[in-house]
C-alpha positions as a Markdown table, in Angstrom:
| # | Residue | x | y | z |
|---|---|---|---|---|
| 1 | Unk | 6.7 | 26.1 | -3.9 |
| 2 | Unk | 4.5 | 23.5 | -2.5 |
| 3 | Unk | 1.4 | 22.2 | -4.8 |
| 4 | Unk | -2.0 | 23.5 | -4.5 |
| 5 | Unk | -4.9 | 20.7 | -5.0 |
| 6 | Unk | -5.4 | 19.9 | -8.2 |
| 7 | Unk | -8.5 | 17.8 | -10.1 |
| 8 | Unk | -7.6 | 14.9 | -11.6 |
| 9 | Unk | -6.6 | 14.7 | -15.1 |
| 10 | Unk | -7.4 | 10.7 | -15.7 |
| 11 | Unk | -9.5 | 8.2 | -15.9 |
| 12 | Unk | -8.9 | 6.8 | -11.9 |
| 13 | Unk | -10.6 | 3.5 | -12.5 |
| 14 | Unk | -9.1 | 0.5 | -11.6 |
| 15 | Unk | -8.2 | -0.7 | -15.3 |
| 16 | Unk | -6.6 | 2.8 | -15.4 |
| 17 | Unk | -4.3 | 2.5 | -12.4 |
| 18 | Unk | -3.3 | -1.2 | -13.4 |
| 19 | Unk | -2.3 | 0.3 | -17.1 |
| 20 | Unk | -0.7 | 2.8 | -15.4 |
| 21 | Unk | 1.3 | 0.6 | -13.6 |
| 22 | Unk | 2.0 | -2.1 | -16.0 |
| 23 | Unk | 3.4 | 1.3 | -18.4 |
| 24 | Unk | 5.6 | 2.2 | -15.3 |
| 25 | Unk | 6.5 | -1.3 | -14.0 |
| 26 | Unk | 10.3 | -1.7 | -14.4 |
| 27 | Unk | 11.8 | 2.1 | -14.5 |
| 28 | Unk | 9.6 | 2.5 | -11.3 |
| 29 | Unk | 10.8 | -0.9 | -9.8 |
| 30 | Unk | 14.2 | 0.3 | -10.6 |
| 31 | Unk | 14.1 | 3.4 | -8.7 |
| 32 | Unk | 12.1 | 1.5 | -5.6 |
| 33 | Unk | 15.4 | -0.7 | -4.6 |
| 34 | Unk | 15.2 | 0.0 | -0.6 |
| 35 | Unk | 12.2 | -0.9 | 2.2 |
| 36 | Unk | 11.1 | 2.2 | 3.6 |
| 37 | Unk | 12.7 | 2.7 | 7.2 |
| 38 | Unk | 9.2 | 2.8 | 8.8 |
| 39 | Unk | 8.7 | -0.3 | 7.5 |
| 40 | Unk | 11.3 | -1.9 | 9.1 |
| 41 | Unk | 10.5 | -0.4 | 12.1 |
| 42 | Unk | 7.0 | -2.0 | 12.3 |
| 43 | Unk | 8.5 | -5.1 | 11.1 |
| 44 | Unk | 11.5 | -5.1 | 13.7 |
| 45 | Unk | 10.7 | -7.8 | 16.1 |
| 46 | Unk | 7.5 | -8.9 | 15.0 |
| 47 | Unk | 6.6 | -12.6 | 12.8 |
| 48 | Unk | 4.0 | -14.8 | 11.9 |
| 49 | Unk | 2.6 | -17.6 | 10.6 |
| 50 | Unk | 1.3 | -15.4 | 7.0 |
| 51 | Unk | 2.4 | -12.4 | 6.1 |
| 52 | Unk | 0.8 | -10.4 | 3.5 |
| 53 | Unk | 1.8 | -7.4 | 1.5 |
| 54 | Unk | -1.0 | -5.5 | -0.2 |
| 55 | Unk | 0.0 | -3.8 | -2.9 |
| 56 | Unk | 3.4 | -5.2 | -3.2 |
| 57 | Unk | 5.0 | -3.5 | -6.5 |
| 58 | Unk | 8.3 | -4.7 | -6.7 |
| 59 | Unk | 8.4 | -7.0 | -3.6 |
| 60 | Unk | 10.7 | -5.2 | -1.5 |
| 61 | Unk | 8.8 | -5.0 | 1.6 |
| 62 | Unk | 7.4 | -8.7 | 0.6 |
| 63 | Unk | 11.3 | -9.9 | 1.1 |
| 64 | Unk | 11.3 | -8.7 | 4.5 |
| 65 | Unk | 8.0 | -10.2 | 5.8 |
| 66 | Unk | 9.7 | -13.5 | 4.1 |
| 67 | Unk | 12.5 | -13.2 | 6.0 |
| 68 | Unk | 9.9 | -13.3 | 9.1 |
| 69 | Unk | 7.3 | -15.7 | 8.4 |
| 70 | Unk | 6.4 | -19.0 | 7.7 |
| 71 | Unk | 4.6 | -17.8 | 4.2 |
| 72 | Unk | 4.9 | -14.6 | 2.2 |
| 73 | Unk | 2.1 | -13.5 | -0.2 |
| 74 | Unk | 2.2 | -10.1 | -2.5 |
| 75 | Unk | -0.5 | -9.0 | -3.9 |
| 76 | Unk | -1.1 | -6.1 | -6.5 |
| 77 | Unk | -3.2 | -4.9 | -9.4 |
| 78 | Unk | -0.4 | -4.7 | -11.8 |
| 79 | Unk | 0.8 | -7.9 | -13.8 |
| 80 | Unk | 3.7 | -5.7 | -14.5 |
| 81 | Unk | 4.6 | -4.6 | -11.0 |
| 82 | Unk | 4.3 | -8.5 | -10.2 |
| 83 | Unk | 6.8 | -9.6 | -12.7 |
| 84 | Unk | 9.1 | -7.6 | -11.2 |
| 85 | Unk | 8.5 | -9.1 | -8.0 |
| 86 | Unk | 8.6 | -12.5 | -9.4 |
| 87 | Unk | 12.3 | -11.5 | -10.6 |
| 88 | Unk | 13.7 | -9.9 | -7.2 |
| 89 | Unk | 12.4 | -12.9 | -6.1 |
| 90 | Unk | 14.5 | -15.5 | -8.1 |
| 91 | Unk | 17.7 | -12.8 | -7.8 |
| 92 | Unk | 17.3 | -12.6 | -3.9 |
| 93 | Unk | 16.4 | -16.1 | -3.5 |
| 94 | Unk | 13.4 | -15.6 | -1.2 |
| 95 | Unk | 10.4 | -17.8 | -1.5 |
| 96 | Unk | 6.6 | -15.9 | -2.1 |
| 97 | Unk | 3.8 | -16.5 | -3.5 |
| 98 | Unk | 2.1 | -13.5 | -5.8 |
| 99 | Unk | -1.6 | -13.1 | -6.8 |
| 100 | Unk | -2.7 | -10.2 | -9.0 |
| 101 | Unk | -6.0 | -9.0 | -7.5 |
| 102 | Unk | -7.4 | -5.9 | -6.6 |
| 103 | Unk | -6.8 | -4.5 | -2.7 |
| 104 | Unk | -10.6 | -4.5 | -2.1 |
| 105 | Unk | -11.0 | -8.4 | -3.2 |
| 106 | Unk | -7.8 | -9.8 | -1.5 |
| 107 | Unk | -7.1 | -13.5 | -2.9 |
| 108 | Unk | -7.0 | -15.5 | 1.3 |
| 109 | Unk | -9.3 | -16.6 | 3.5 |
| 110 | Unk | -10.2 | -14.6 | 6.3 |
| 111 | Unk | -8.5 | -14.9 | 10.0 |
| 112 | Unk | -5.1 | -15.6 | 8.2 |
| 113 | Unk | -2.3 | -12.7 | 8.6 |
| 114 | Unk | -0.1 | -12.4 | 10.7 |
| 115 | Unk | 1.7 | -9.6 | 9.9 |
| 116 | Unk | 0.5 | -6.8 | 6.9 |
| 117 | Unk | 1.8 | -4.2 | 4.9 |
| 118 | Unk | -0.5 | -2.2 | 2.9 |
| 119 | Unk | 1.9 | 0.8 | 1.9 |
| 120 | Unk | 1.7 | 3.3 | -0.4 |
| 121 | Unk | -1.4 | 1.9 | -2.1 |
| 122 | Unk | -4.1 | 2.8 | -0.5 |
| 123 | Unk | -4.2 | 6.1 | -2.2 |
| 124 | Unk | -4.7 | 5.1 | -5.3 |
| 125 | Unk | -8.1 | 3.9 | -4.9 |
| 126 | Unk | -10.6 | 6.6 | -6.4 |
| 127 | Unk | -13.3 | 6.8 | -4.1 |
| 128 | Unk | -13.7 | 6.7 | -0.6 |
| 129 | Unk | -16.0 | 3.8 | -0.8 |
| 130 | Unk | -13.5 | 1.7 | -2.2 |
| 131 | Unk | -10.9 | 2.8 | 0.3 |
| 132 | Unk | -12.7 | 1.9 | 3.3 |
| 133 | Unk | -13.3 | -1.7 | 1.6 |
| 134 | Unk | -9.6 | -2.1 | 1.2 |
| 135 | Unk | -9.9 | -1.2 | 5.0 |
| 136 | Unk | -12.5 | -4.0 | 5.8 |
| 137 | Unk | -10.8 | -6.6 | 3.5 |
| 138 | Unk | -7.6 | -6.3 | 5.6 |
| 139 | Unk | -9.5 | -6.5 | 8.5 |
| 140 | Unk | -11.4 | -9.9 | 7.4 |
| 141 | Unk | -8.2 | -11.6 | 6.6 |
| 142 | Unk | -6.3 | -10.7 | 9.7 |
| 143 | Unk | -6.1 | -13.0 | 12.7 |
| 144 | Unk | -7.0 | -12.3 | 16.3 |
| 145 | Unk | -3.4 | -11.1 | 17.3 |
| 146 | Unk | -2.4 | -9.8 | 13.3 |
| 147 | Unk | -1.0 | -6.7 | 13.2 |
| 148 | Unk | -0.5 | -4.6 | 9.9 |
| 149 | Unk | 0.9 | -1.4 | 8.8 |
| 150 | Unk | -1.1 | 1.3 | 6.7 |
| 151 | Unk | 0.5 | 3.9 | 5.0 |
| 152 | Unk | -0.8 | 7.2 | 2.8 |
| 153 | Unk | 0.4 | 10.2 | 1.2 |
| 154 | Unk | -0.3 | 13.0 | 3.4 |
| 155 | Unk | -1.3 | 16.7 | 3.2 |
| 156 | Unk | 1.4 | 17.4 | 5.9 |
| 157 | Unk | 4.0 | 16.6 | 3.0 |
| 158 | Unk | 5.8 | 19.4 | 2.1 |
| 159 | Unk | 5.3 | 18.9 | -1.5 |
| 160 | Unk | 1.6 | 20.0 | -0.5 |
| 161 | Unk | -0.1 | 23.2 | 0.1 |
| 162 | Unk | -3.6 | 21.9 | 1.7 |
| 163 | Unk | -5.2 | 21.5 | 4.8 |
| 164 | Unk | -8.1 | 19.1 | 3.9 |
| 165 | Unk | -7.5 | 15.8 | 1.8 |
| 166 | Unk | -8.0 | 16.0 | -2.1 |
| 167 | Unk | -7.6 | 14.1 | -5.5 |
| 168 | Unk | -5.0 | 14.6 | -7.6 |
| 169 | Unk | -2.7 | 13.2 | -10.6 |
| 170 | Unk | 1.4 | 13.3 | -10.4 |
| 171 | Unk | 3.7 | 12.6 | -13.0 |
| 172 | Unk | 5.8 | 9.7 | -13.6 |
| 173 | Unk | 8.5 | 10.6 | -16.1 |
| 174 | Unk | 10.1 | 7.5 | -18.2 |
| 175 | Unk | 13.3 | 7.5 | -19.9 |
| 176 | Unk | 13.1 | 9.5 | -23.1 |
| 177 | Unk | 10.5 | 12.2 | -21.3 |
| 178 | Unk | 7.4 | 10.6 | -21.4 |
| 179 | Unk | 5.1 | 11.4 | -18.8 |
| 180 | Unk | 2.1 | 9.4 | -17.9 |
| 181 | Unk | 0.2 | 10.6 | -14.9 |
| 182 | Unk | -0.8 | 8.8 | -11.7 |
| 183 | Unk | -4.1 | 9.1 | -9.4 |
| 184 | Unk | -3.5 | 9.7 | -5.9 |
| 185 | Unk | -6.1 | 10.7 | -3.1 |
| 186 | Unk | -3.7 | 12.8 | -0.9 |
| 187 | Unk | -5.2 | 12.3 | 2.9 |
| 188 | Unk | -5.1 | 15.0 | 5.9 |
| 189 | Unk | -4.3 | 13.4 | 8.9 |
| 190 | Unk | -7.7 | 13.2 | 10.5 |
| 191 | Unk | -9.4 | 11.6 | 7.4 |
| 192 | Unk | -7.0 | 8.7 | 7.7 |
| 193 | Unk | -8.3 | 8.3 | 11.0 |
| 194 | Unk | -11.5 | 8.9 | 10.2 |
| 195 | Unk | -11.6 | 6.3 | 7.3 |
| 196 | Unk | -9.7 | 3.7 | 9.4 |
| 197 | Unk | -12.3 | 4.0 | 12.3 |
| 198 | Unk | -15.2 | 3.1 | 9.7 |
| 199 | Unk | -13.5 | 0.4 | 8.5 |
| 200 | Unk | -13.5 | -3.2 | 10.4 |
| 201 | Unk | -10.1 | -2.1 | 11.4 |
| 202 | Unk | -8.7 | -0.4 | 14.9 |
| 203 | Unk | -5.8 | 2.2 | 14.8 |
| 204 | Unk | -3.3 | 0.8 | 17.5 |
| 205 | Unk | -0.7 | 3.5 | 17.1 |
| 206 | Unk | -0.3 | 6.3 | 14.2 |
| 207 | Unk | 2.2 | 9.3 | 13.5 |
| 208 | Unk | 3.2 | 11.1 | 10.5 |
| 209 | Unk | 6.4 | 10.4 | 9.0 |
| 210 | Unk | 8.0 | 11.9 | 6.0 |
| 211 | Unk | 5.3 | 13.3 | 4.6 |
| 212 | Unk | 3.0 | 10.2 | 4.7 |
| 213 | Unk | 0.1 | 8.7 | 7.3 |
| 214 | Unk | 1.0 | 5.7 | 9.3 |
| 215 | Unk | -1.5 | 3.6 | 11.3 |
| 216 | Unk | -0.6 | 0.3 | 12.9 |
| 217 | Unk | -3.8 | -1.7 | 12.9 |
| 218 | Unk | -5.3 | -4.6 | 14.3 |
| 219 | Unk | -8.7 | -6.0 | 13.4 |
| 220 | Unk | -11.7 | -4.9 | 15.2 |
| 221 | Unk | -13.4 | -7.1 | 17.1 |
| 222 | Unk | -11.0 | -10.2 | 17.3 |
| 223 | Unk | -8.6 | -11.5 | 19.7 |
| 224 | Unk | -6.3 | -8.6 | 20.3 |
């Protein structure tokens, strides 16, 4: 039976998520192995001088845009989630540099990216204000002709029994049945739209795909 909105049960701050995430770090980078296929599509043909992956976890999408530009950077909240970038890394053998930051105070100076992925991240921000700032920072640090892909859990995921975007926790279950419970803001369709168009950013091209927003973006304003 799909899930009805539920309130959050945790503190959704940003010291929470990054505990969270450093608690979850290597069972959930051991279950995250593969890029998403979307991903790949968006990257498919496409390179750059920087390429930036916001919210990295375990680097698997920050091995691809390394394969395809001059300079790879991941960032993300967790120094656990990082680590285990640091060691796909050094068992892949591709070069990247890593910054632990948050996704609304991103670590490069603006009019650099080439090429983004900000996947699977943006919904754990807990307000709306902070959301759209994640928004704005990847538009200030995008060039003129940068493209970057934006992803979000969706309502239209059959998991989900809602019409209208809502905050909520899910479970992460570690070896030996602990469970330890993740924010998520689960977006309708329109609200990611709507929260992209009052950011700095412009939505080039968006579907819904496996239960999840896409938007490929491009900042506002700049060379296009």
């Amino acid at each position: 039976m799909p899930e009805e909105p539920s309130s959050p049960s945790v503190d959704p701050s940003a010291d929470s998520v990054r505990a969270t995430y450093d608690r979850i770090a290597d069972h959930f980078s051991q279950t995250r192995e593969y890029p998403w296929p979307e991903i790949e599509t968006f990257l498919d043909g496409r390179s750059g001088r920087v390429g930036l992956d916001v919210g990295c976890g375990n680097g698997r999408h920050t091995e691809l845009l390394a394969e395809r530009c001059e300079r790879a950077v991941g960032v993300d909240l967790s120094r656990g989630m990082l680590a285990t970038a640091g060691e796909r890394a050094r068992e892949r053998g591709f070069e990247c540099g890593l910054a632990q930051a948050d996704a609304g105070a991103l670590p490069l100076r603006s009019d650099r990216v080439d090429l983004g992925v900000f996947v699977a991240t943006l919904p754990h921000l807990p307000s709306r204000e902070r959301r759209v700032a994640s928004l704005d920072e990847l538009a200030r640090v995008l060039s003129g002709d940068g493209r970057a892909l934006v992803s979000a859990w969706s309502t239209e995921h059959d998991r989900f029994d809602a019409e209208e975007g809502f905050d909520t926790t899910v479970e992460w279950t570690l070896p030996g049945g602990e469970a330890v419970d993740r924010f998520y803001h689960v977006y309708d369709p329109e609200e990611f739209r709507a929260d992209v168009g009052a950011s700095g950013l412009a939505l080039v091209e968006f579907e819904v795909s496996s239960g999840n927003c896409y938007g490929v973006v491009r900042a506002e304003g700049k060379r296009s």
